[in-house]
Each structure stands twice: as structure tokens, then as C-alpha cells.
N, C-alpha and C positions, 0 to 999 in steps of 0.2 A: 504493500500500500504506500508506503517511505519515497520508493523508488519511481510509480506512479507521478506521484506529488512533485517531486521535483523533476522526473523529466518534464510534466506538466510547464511549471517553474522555468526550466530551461528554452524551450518552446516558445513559452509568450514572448520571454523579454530577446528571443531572436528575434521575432514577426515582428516587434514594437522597434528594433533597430533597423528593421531592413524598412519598413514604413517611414520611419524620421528621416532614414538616411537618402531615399526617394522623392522626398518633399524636399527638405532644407537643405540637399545638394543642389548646385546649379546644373541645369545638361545641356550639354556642347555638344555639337555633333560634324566639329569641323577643326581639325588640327592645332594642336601651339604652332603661334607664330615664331618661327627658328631660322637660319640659316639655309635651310634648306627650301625654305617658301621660294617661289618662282616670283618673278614682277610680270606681269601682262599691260595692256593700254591701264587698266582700270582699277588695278588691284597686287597689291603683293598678299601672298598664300589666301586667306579667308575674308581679309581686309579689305574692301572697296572703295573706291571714291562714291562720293557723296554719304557715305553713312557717317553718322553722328560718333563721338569717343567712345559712346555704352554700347554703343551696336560694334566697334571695332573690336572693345575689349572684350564682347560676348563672343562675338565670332572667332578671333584670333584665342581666347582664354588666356591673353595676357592682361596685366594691370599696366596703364599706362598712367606715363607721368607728365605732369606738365610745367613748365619754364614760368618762372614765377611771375613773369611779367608779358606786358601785351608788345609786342616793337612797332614802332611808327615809323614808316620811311614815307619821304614825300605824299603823307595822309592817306595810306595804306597801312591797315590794322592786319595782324596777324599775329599768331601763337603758336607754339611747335609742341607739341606731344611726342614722346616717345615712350619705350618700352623702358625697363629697367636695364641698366647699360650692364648689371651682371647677369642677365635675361641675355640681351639679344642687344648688339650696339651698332650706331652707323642705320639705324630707320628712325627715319623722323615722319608727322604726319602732320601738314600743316592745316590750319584754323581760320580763314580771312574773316574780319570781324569789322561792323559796321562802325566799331567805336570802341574807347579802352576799357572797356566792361566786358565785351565780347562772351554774347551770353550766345552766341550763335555758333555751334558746335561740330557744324559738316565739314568731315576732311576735304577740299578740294584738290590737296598736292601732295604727294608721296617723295621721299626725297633719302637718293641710296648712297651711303659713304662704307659699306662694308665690305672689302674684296670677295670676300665668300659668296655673296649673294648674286643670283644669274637675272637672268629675264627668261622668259620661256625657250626664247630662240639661245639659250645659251651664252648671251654675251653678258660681259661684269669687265668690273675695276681692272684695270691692266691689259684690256684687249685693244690692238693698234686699231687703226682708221678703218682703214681695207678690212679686216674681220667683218668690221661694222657693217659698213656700205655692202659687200659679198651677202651676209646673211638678210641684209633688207634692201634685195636690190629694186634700182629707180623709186625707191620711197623715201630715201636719206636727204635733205635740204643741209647744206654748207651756212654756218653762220658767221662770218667774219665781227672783228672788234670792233668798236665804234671809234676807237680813235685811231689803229692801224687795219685800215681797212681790208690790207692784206694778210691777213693775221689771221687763219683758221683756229676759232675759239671753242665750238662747238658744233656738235651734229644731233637733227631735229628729224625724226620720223613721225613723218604724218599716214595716218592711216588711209587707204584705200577706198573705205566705205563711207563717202560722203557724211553717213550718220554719224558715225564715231567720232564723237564730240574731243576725245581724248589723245594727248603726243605724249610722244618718249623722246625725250633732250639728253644730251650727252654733255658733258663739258669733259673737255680736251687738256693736256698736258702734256708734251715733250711726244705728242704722236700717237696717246692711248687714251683710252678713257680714262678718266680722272676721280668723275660722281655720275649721279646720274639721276634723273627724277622723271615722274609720270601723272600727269593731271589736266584738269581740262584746259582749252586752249587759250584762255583768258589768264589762269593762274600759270602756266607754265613760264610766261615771259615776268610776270609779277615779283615784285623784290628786287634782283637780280639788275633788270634793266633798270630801275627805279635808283640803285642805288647805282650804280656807274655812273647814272645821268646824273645824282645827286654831288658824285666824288668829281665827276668833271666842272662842274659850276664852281665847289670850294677848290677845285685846281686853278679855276680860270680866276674866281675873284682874287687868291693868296698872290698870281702872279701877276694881276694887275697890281696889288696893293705897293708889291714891292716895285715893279716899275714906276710907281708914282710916286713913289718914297725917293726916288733915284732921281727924279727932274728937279 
């Protein structure tokens, strides 16, 4: 009867943990985001552009982190998110935001500094030009510097399907890929261009000032 009883005993308080631990777990049903996630137009591993941080962090089942502050370049708000740098480092997820409150939470740009990490077609951090251009041929666009015009600084794949709102940029370094990011086509030149144009203005007034100090 002893024996009864507590298997009894043993029995409930199994049901009663395997019940708890079905509700007050979270279910995923799509991979950690790791080194091994792919980058496509839209998305690295389970992560998407336009989903919101909670829908990144649900989907990926990583906790992301965010930069304690909003930056402002030329009246462009933005945030960057990432993973835990002892997680997973080198993915960032950027936030453009109408204001320094930035209560508006959709990733629009994806942005890769990690050697390890490919794009579907296989290409990452250290792959020269020609790899590039071969694996996406006639879809590659040549971007030149703004101030050496001759100066290949990056390579921009535009996609094929009119719909696909979405590019993959490259920035360049000594002939290879350098970084690399993916987002839609309004955000993918955002920042970047903003600040060059901003650093040319404080180059152009610094060297007036001092030509005029000089008369």
C-alpha cells in the first residue's frame, strides 16, 4: 500500500513539472543565432528585416543588447542592437528612429563585421572583388569615393526582382571585402553617406578657417 502511495506521489509531481515546464518555457522553433547563420537580401539565420527587437530575439532565441544611446548624424536617428559579444560578435541590427526617444523598434539594416559569417552564396570578410562580382554576376554596381572619384570603395548588389525592396553592400579594403551589411534601399546608403558628407563640410570649413587665419 506504502509503495502504491508514493509511486502515486512520484507520478503527480512528474505531470505537475512536465505541465509548468510547457507553459512557463518559451518555444522556439527556429535556431540560435550563431556563426553559422547565413545573410540573404532580408535576413541573417531566423532574423528579418523589418521585425521588431522581441520578434528578433524570439526568432533568433538570443537576448539582444542595446547601445545606450540614440546617435544623431545630420538629423538621422538610429540605435544599434546586438547580441551578446560573448554570444555571437561582429552582428549588429540597426533601429532608425523618428526622434531621441526612438520608441520605434523595426530592424531596417543588418550590418556584418564577423569573418566567420557567409551570405548564402558563400561570400564573407576576406573575399577579393572578382569572388564577389563571379558569384553575382551583372548584379554587382561599382561605388566609387566621393572625394577620389577613382577610388573603388564598395560593391552594391541589387537584386533582380524589381520587388525586392532589399541590397547587399560590401565595403572594400586593400581589394577584399572589409564588412558588409543588408537592408532596405533607403537604409542601406543611411549613416555612412550622411557622415562622409558631414566629415567633408568640417574638412572644408577647418581649411577655410585656416586659410583665413593666413590672409
Amino acid at each position: 500500500m506504502l509503495s502504491k502511495i508514493v509511486r502515486f506521489i512520484f507520478i503527480a509531481i512528474a505531470s505537475c513539472t512536465l505541465i509548468f515546464s510547457l507553459f512557463a518555457a518559451p518555444s522556439y522553433s527556429h535556431p540560435h543565432l550563431s556563426a553559422d547563420s547565413k545573410v540573404g537580401l532580408n535576413s541573417i539565420g531566423a532574423v528579418k528585416i523589418g521585425m521588431t527587437i522581441k520578434e528578433a530575439e524570439t526568432a533568433s532565441r538570443t537576448k539582444l543588447i542595446s547601445e545606450p544611446i540614440t546617435h544623431h548624424i545630420a538629423r538621422i536617428y538610429y540605435r544599434r542592437w546586438h547580441p551578446d559579444k560573448r554570444v555571437l560578435s561582429g552582428v549588429d541590427f540597426i533601429v532608425f528612429c523618428d526622434d531621441e526617444v526612438c520608441s520605434h523598434e523595426n530592424i531596417s539594416r543588418i550590418e556584418i563585421s564577423n569573418p566567420k559569417i557567409a551570405t548564402i552564396s558563400k561570400i564573407k570578410i576576406g573575399d577579393a572583388i572578382a569572388k564577389v562580382k563571379s558569384t553575382y554576376p551583372n548584379r554587382i554596381e561599382d561605388i566609387y569615393g566621393m572625394v577620389n572619384y577613382t577610388k573603388l570603395e564598395a560593391l552594391l548588389f541589387k537584386p533582380s526582382n524589381r520587388a525586392e525592396q532589399n541590397y547587399l553592400w560590401f565595403d572594400l579594403a586593400d581589394g577584399k571585402v572589409k564588412n558588409y551589411r543588408m537592408g532596405t534601399s533607403d537604409s542601406i546608403y543611411a549613416i555612412d553617406n550622411c557622415l562622409k558628407i558631414t566629415n567633408l563640410i568640417d574638412s572644408f570649413l577647418s581649411n577655410f578657417a585656416i586659410a583665413f587665419k593666413s590672409l
